[in-house]
SETI-761727 format. One record per residue (C-alpha): residue in three letters; z, y, x. Coordinates in Angstrom, 2 decimals. Layout:
residues N
aa / zz / yy / xx
ALA / Z / Y / X
...
end
This chain:
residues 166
aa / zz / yy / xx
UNK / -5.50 / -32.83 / -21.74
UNK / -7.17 / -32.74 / -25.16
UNK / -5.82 / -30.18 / -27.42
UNK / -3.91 / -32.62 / -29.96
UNK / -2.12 / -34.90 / -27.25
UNK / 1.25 / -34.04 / -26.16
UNK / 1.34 / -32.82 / -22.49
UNK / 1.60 / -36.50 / -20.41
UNK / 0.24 / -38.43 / -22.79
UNK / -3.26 / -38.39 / -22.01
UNK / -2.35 / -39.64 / -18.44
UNK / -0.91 / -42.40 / -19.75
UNK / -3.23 / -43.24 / -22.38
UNK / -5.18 / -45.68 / -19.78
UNK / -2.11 / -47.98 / -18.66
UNK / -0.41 / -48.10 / -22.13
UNK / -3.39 / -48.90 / -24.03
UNK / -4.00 / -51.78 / -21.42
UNK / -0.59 / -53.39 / -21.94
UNK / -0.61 / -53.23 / -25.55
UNK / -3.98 / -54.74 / -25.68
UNK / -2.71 / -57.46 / -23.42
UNK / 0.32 / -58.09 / -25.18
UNK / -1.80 / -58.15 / -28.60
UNK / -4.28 / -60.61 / -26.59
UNK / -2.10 / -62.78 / -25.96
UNK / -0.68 / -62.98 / -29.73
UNK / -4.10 / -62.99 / -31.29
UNK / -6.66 / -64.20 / -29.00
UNK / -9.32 / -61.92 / -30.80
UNK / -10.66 / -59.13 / -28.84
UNK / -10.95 / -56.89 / -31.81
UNK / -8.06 / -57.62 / -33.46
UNK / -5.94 / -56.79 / -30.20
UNK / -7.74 / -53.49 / -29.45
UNK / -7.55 / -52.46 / -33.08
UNK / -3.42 / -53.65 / -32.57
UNK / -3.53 / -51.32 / -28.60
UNK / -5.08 / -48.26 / -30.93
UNK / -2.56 / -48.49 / -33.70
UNK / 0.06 / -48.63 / -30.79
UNK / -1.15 / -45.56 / -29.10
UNK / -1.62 / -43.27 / -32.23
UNK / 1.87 / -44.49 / -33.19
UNK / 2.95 / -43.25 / -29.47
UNK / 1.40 / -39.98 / -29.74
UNK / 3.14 / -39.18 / -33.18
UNK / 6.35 / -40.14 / -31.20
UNK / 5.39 / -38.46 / -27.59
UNK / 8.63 / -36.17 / -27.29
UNK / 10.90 / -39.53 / -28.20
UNK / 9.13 / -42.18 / -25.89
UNK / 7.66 / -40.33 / -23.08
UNK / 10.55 / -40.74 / -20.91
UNK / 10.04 / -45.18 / -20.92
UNK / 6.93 / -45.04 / -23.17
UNK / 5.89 / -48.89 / -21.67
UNK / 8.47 / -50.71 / -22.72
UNK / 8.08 / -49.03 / -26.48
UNK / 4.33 / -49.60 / -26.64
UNK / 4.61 / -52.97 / -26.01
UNK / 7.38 / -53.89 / -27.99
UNK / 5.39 / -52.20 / -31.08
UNK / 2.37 / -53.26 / -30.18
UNK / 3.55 / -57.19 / -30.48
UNK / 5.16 / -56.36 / -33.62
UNK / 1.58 / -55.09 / -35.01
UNK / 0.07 / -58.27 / -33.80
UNK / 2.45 / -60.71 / -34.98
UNK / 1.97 / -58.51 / -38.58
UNK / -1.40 / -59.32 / -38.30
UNK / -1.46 / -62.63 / -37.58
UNK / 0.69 / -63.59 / -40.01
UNK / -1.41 / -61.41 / -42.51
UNK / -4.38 / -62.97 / -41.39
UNK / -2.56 / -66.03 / -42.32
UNK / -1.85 / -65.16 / -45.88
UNK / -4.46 / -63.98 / -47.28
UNK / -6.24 / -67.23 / -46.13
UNK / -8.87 / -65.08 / -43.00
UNK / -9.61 / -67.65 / -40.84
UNK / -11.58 / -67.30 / -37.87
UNK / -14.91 / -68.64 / -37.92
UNK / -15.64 / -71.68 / -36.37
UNK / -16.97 / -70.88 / -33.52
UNK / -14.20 / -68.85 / -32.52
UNK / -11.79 / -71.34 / -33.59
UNK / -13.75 / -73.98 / -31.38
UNK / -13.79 / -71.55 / -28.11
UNK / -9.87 / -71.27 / -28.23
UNK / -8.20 / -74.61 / -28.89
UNK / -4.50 / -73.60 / -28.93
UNK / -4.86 / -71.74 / -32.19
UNK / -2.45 / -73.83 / -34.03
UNK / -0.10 / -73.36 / -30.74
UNK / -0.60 / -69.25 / -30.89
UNK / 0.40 / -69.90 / -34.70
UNK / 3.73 / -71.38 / -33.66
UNK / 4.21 / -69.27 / -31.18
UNK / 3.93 / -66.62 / -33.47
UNK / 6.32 / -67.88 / -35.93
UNK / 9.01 / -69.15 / -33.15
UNK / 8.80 / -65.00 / -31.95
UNK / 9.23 / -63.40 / -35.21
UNK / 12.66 / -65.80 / -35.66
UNK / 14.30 / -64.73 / -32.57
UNK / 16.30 / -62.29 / -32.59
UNK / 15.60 / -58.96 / -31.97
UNK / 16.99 / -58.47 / -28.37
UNK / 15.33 / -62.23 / -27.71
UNK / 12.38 / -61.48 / -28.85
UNK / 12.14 / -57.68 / -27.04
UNK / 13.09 / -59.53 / -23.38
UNK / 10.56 / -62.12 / -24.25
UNK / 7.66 / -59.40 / -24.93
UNK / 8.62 / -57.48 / -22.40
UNK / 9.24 / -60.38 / -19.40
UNK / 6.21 / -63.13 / -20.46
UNK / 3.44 / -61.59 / -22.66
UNK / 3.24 / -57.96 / -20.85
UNK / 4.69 / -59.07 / -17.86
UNK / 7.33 / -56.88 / -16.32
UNK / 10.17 / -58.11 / -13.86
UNK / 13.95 / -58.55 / -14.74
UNK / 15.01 / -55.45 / -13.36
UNK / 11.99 / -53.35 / -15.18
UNK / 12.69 / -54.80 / -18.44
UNK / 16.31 / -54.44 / -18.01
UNK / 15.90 / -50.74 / -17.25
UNK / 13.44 / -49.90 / -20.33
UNK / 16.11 / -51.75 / -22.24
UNK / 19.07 / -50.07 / -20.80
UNK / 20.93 / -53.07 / -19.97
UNK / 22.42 / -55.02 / -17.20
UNK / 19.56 / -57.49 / -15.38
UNK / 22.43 / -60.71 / -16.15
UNK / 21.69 / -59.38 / -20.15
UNK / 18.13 / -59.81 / -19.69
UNK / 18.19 / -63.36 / -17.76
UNK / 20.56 / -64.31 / -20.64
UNK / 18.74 / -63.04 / -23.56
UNK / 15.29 / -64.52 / -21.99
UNK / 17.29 / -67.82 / -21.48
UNK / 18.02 / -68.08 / -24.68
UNK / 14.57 / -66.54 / -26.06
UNK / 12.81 / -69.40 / -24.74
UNK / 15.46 / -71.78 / -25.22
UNK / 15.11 / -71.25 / -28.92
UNK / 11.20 / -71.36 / -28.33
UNK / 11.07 / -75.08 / -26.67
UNK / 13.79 / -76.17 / -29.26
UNK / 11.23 / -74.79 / -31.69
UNK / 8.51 / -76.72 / -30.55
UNK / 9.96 / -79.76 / -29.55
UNK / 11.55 / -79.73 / -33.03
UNK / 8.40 / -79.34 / -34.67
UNK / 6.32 / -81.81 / -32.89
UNK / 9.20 / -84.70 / -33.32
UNK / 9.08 / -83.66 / -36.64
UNK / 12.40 / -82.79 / -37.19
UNK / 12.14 / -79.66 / -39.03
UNK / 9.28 / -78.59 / -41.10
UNK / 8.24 / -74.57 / -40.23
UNK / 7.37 / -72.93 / -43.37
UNK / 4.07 / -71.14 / -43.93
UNK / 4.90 / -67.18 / -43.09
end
């Protein structure tokens, strides 16, 4: 253990810095910009060890899709976009955009069950333990997570609603 980590955390480092870099991955679809998201993730874990080190995966990967969907809607502000080439090697940016935008409207719980279940991958019994609830309150909540997410893009590619610029 290095001398600055909390006792445990170093152990964990590996497996918690891989699921917040795939959860980020999956967000941004840049390599740097999801392990710079998986660092910020970890460094906020360490500062809150004690707190999280009894269910730190669940945590980490809820914070670390905050961070990216931050980002990408920063990134999306102040008018960074990808070069070209990039943009040409990954042909569902506009989709990743949307996504992005359908994720930060749901609401909280929502969007926590749909982190936790689709982008990082956990079952319906491990998510509903990290979030201390009943696996029927995760199947609901994820129902309606990605209900709201295919009303949100059939909606906008019917053009029934217009989804303002974050």
């Amino acid at each position: 253990m290095s001398p600055s980590a909390p006792e445990g955390f170093d152990a964990a480092f590996p497996g918690l810095f891989s699921l917040a870099y795939q959860v980020a991955f999956r967000i941004l679809a840049d390599r740097g910009d999801a392990e710079d998201v998986a660092q910020e993730a970890l460094a906020r874990a360490v500062l809150r060890w004690r707190s999280v080190a009894d269910k730190p995966g669940g945590w980490v990967a809820k914070v670390a899709a905050n961070l990216a969907i931050d980002r990408y809607r920063r990134r999306r502000r102040t008018h960074l976009v990808r070069p070209l080439a990039v943009s040409a090697l990954d042909p569902n940016v506009s989709l990743r955009l949307d996504l992005v935008r359908a994720l930060h409207s749901l609401p909280r719980r929502q969007r926590e069950v749909v982190v936790l279940r689709y982008l990082a991958d956990w079952s319906e019994q491990d998510v509903a333990t990290e979030l201390g609830c009943s696996l029927g309150a995760v199947k609901a909540y994820g129902a309606r997570g990605l209900g709201a997410l295919r009303r949100g893009f059939v909606e906008e590619e019917e053009g029934v609603r217009d989804v303002p610029t974050p």
